[in-house]
N, C-alpha and C positions, 0 to 999 in steps of 0.2 A: 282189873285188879288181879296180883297174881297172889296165889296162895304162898305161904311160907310155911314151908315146917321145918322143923327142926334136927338136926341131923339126929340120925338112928343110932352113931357110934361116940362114945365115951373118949376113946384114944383120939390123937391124933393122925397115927398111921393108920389105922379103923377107920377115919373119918376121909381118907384124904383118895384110900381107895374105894369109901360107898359114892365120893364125888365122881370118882372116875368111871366107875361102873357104869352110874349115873348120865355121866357122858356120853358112853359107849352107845348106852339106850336111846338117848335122843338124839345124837347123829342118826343109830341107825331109820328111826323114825320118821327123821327128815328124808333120807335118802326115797320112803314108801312118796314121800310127798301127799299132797292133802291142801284142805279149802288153805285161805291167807289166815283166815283165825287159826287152823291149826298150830301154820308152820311160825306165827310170832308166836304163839305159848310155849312153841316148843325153843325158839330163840331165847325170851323170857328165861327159863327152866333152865337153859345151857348157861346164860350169863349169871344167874345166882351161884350155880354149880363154879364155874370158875371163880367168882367174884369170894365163895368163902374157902375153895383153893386155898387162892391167894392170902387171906387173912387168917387162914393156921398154920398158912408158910409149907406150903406142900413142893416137894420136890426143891428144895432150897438146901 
């Protein structure tokens, strides 16, 4: 089950850069590598991160 919260930011451009921040940290997290549970939560977490990207139209 993956946790959902809710974004941190009000704006849109607020939101679209705590996604990418967001990114930044779980790439770099993947790159330390770690068990298979790790590194799917951290897939998990990157595909929400883009998936609501996508649906405030970020970088469009």
């Amino acid at each position: 089950m993956i946790a959902r919260t809710p974004p941190e930011f009000i704006d849109s451009e607020g939101a679209c850069e705590g996604h990418e921040r967001e990114i930044k940290r779980i790439d770099a997290a993947g790159r330390i590598g770690g068990t298979s549970r790790k590194m799917e939560r951290l897939r998990e977490q990157r595909r929400y991160h883009k998936e609501e990207m996508w649906r405030q139209g970020c970088g469009r």
